[in-house]
N, C-alpha and C positions, 0 to 999 in steps of 0.2 A: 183146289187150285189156289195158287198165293196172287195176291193182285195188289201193285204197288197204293193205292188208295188205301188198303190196310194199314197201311205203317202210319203210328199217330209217335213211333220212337225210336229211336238209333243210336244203338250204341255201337263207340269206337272199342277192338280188340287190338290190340296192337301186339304182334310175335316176335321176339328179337329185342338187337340193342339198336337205341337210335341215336345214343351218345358216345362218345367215347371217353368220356370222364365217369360213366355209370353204364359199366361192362355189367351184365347181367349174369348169374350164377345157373346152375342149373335146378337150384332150386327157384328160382324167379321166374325160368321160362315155364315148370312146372305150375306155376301158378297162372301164370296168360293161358297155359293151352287148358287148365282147367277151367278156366272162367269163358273161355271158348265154347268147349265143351257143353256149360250150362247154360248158356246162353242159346243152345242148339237142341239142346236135352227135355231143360227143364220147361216149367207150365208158368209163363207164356211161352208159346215155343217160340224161339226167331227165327228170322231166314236168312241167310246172307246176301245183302241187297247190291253188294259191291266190295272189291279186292284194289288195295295199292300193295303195291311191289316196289321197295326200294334197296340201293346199298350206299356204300362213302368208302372209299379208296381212300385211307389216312396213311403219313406218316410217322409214326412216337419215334422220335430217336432215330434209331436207323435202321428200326423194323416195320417193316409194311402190316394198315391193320385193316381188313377190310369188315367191315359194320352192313349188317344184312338185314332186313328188316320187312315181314307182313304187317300190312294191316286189314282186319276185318272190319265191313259194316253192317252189322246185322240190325235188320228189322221187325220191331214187334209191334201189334197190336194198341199195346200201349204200355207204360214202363211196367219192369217186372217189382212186386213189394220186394224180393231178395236182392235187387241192385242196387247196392249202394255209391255214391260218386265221392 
């Protein structure tokens, strides 16, 4: 059983784009959903201690862009040696 006293770390995961100057590729989100992944995966394990959901309804020009974006927080033990910031 996970019990929030565990958590001595948290790290933000963030899915998506939350700029529109720095449109992500899909090599980039490839990269968030793998660091997701190990974050979930690997020894420390984490847990996910909390979800934001957002979007932004932009205009460029005269095309409509809308920017959609998760963010995970996942909670460990304490920081994992392979995270680096």
């Amino acid at each position: 059983m996970f019990d929030m006293t565990d958590v001595g770390f948290v790290k933000r995961v963030t899915l998506g784009s939350t700029h529109h100057e720095a449109l992500h590729h899909q090599e980039d989100l490839d990269v968030q959903a793998d660091l997701l992944n190990r974050c979930l995966n690997d020894y420390p394990r984490g847990k996910i201690i909390g979800i934001e959901k957002s979007f932004k309804l932009l205009n460029i020009g005269e095309h409509p862009v809308v920017l959609q974006w998760i963010c995970y927080h996942i909670g460990f033990p304490r920081k994992p040696d392979w995270l680096r910031d």
